[in-house]
FIGU-531027 format. One line per 4 residues: number of its first residue (from 1); for each residue x, y, z of N, C-alpha, C, O. Coordinates in steps of 0.1 Angstrom, whole numbers, padded with zeros to 4 digits. Layout:
BEGIN
NUM) X,Y,Z,X,Y,Z,X,Y,Z,X,Y,Z  ...;
//
This chain:
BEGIN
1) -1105,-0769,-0044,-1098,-0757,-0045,-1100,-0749,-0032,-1110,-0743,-0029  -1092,-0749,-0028,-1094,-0742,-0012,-1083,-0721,-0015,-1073,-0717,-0019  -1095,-0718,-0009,-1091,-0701,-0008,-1084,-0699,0009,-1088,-0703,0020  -1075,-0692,0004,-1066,-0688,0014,-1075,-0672,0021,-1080,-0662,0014;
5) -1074,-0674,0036,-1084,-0661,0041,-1070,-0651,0040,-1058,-0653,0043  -1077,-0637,0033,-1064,-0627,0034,-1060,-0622,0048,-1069,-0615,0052  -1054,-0624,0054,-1046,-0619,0066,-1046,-0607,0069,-1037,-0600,0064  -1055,-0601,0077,-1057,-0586,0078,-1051,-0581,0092,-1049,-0590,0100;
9) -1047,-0568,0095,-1043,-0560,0109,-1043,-0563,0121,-1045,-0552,0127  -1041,-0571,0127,-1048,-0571,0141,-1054,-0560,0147,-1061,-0561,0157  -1051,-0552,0142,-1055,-0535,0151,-1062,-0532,0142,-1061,-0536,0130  -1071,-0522,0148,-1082,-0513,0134,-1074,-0500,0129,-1064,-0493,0134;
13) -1081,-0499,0119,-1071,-0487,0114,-1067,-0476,0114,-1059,-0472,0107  -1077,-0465,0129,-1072,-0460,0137,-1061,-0464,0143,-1050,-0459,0140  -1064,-0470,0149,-1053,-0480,0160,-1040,-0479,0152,-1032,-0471,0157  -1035,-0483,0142,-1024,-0484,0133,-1022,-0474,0128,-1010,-0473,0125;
17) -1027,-0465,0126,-1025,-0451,0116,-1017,-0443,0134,-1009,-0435,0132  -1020,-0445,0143,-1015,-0437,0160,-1004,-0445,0164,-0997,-0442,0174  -1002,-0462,0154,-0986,-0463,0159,-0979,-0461,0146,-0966,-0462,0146  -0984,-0458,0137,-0974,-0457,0126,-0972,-0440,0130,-0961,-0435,0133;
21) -0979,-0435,0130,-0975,-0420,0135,-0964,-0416,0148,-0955,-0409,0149  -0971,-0425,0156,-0956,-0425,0167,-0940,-0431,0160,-0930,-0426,0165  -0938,-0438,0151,-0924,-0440,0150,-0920,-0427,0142,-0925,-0422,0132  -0909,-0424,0152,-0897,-0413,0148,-0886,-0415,0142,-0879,-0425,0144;
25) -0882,-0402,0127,-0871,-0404,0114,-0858,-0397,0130,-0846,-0402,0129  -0860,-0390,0139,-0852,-0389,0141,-0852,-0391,0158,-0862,-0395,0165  -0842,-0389,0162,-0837,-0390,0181,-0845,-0401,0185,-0853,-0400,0195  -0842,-0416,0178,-0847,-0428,0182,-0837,-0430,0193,-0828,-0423,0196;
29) -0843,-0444,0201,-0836,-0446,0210,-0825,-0451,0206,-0815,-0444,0210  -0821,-0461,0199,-0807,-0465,0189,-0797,-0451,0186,-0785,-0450,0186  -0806,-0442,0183,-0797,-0430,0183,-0795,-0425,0193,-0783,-0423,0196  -0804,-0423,0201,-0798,-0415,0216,-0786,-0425,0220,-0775,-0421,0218;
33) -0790,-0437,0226,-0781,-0442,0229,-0765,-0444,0219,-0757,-0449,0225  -0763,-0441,0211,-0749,-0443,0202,-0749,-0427,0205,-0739,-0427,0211  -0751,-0421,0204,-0747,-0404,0206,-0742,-0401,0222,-0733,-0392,0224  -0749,-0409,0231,-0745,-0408,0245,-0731,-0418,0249,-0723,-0414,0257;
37) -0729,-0433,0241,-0719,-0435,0241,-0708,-0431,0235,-0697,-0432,0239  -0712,-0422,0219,-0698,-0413,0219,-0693,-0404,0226,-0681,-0403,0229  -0703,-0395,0231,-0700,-0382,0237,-0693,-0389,0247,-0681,-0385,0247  -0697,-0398,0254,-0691,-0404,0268,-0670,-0411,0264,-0662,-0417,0271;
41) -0670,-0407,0253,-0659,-0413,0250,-0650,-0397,0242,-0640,-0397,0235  -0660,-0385,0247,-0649,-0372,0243,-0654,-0369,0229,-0649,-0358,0226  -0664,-0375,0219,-0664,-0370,0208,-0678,-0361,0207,-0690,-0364,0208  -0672,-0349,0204,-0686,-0341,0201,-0690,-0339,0187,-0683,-0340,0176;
45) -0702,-0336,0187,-0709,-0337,0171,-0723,-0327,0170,-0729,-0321,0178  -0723,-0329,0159,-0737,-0320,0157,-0748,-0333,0152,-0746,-0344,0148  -0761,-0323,0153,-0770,-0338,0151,-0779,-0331,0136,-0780,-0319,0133  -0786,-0342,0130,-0795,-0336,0122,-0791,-0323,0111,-0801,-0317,0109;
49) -0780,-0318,0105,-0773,-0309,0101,-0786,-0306,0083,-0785,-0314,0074  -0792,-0298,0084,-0800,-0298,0075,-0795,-0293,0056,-0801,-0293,0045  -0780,-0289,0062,-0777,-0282,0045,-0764,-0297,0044,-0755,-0299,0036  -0765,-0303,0052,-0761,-0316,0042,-0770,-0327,0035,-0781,-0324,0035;
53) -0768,-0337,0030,-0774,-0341,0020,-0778,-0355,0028,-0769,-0363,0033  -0790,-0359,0030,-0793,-0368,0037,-0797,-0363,0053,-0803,-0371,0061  -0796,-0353,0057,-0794,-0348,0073,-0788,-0361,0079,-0796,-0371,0081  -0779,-0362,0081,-0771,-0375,0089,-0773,-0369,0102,-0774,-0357,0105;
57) -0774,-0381,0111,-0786,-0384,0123,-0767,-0379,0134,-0768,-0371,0143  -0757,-0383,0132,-0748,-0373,0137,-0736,-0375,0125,-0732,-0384,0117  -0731,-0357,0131,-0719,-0351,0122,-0709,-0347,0127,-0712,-0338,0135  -0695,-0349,0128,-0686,-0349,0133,-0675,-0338,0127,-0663,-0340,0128;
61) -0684,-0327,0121,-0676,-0316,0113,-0656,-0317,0116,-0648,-0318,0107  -0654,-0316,0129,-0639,-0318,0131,-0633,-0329,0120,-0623,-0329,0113  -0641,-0338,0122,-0631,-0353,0114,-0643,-0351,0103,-0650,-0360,0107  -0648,-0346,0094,-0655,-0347,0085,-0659,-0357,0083,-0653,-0364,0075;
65) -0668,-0362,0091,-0675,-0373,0087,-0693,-0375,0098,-0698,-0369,0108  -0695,-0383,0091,-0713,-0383,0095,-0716,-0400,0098,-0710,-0409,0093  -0723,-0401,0105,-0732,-0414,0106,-0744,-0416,0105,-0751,-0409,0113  -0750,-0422,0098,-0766,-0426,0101,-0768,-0440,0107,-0762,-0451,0105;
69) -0779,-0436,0117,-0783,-0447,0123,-0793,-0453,0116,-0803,-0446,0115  -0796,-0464,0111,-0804,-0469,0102,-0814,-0481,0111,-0808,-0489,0118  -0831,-0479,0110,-0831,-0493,0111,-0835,-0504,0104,-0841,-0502,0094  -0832,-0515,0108,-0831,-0524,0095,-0845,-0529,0090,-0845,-0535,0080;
73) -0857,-0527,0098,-0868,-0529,0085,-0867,-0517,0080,-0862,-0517,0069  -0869,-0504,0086,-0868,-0491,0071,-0860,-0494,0064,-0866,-0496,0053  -0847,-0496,0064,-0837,-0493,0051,-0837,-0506,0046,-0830,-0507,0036  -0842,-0519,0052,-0839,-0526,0044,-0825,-0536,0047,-0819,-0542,0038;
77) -0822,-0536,0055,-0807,-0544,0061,-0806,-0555,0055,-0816,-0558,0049  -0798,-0561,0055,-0801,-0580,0052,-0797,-0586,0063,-0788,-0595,0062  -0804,-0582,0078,-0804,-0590,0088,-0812,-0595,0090,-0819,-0594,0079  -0821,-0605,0101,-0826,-0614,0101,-0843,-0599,0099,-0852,-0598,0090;
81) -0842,-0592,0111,-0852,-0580,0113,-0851,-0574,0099,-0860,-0566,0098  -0843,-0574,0087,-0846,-0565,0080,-0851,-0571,0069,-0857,-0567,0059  -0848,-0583,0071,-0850,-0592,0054,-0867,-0596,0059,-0874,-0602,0051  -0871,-0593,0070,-0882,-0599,0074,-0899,-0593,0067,-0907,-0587,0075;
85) -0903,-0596,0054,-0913,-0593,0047,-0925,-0591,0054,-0931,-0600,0059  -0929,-0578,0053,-0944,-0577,0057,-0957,-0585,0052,-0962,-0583,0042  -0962,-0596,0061,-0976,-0600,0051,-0989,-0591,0045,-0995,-0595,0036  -0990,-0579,0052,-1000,-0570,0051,-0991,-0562,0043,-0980,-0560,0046;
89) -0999,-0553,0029,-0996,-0547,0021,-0984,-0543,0018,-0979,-0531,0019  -0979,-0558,0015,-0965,-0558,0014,-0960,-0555,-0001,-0949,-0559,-0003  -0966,-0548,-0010,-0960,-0545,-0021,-0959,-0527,-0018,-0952,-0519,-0024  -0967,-0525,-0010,-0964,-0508,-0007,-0952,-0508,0001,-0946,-0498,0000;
93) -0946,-0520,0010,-0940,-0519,0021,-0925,-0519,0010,-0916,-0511,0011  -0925,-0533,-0001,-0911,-0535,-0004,-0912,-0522,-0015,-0901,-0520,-0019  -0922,-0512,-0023,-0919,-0501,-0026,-0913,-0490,-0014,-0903,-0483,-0015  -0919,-0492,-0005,-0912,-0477,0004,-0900,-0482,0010,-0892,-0473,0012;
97) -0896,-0493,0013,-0882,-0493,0015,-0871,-0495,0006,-0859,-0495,0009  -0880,-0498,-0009,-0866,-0493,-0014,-0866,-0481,-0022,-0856,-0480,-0030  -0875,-0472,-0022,-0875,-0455,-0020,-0866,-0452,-0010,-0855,-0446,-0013  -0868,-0456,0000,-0857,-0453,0013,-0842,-0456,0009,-0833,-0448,0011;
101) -0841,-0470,0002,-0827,-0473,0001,-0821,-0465,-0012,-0809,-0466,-0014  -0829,-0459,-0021,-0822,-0454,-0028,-0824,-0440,-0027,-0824,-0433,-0037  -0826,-0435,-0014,-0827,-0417,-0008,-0815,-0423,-0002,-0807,-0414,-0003  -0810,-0432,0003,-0801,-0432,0012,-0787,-0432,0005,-0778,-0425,0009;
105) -0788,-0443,-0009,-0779,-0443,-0016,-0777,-0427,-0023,-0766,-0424,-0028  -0783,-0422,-0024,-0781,-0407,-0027,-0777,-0400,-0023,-0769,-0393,-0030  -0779,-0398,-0014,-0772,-0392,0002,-0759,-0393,0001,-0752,-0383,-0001  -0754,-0406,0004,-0740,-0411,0005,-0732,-0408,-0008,-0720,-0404,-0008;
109) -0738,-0409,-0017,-0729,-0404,-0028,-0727,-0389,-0032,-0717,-0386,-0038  -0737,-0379,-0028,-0735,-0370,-0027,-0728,-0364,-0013,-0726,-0351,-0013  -0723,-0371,-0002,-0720,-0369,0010,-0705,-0372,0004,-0697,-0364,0009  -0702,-0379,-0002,-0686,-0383,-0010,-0678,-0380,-0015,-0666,-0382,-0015;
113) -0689,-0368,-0026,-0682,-0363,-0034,-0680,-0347,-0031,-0677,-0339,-0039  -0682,-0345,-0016,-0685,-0333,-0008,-0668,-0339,-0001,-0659,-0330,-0002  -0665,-0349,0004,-0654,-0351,0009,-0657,-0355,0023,-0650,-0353,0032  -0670,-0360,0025,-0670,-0367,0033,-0673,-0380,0035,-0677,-0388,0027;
117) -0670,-0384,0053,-0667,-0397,0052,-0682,-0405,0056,-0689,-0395,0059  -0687,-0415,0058,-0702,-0417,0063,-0699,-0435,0069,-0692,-0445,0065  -0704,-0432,0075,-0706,-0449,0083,-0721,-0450,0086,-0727,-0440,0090  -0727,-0461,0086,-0738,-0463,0088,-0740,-0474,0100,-0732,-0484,0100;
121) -0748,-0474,0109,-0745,-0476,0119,-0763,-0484,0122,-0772,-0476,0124  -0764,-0498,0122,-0775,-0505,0118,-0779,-0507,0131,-0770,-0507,0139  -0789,-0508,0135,-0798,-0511,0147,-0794,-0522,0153,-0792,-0522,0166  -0793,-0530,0146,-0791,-0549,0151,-0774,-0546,0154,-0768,-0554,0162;
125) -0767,-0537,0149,-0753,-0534,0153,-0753,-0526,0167,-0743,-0527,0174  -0761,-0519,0170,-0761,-0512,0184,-0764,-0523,0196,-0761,-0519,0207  -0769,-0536,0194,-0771,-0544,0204,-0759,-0544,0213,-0760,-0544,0225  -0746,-0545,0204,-0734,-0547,0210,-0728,-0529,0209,-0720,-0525,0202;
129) -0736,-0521,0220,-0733,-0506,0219,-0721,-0505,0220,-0716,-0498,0211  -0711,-0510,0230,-0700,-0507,0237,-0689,-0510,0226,-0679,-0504,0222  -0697,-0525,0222,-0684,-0523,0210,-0686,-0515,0194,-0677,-0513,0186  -0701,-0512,0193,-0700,-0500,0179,-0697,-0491,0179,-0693,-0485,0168;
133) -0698,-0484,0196,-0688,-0474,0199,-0673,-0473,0199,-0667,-0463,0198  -0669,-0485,0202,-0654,-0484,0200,-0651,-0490,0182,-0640,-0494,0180  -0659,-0491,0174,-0651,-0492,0163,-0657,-0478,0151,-0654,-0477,0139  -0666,-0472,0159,-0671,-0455,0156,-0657,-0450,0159,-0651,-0444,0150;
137) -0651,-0450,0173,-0642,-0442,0180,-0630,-0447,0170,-0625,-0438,0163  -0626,-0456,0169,-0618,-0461,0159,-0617,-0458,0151,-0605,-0453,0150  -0629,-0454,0134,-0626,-0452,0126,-0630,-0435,0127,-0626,-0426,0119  -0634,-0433,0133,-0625,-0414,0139,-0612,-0415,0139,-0604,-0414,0130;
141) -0610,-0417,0146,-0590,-0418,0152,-0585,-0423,0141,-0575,-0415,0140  -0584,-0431,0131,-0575,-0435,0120,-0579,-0419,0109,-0570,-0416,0101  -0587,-0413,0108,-0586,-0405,0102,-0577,-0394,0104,-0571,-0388,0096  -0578,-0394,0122,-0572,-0380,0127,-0556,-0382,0125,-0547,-0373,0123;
145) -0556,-0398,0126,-0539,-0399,0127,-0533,-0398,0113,-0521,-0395,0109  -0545,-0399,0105,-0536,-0395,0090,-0535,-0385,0086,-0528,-0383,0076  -0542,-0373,0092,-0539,-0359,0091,-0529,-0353,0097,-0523,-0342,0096  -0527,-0364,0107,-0511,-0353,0115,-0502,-0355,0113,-0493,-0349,0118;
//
């Protein structure tokens, strides 16, 4: 009968407690960058808008609509990075992401029935910036064209 050694931190728990403290809910670099490729393409927006529901990471009040930039271990994606299970206290981990996923599903449904529109805009989808900006810019522009 052989015991499996439990697999602990590489880092001490200082050490981890000063990088879990460094990751940022908001102005990640996936966000800077998709906010700098919109603007660069004419579309202005507001960021972080706090009396909407979710604070969507940007808001495009003109065309009523919002994006969140998500990344896919927080929320949970089913890409290769998001499906990827924590070994270390991983029953707290798959609890808090899907707290996350269902603050987010709340959000969006409450962002819906407000009349607005929401795209979510996944981390592993920003690799190819140039083109998530042109189908961001896209599904702006089909909206505007059905208002005129």
């Amino acid at each position: 009968m052989s015991r499996r050694k439990k697999r602990t931190d590489i880092f001490p728990a200082e050490k981890r407690s000063e990088i879990m403290r460094a990751v940022k809910a908001k102005d990640t670099k996936p966000e800077i960058a998709l906010r700098k490729a919109l603007f660069s393409k004419g579309f202005r927006y507001r960021l972080h808008v706090k009396t909407l529901p979710g604070r969507p990471d940007i808001v495009f009040p003109k065309h009523r609509a919002v994006i969140f930039v998500h990344g896919c271990f927080w929320h949970g994606h089913d890409c290769v990075r998001g499906a990827r299970a924590p070994k270390t206290n991983a029953e707290y981990w798959r609890s808090k992401i899907a707290r996350n996923r269902k603050r987010d599903h709340d959000a969006i449904v409450a962002l819906q029935r407000h009349g607005w529109r929401i795209k979510i805009s996944w981390e592993c989808d920003l690799k190819d910036l140039p083109g998530e900006a042109n189908k961001i810019a896209g599904w702006l522009a089909r909206r505007q064209k059905l208002e005129s």
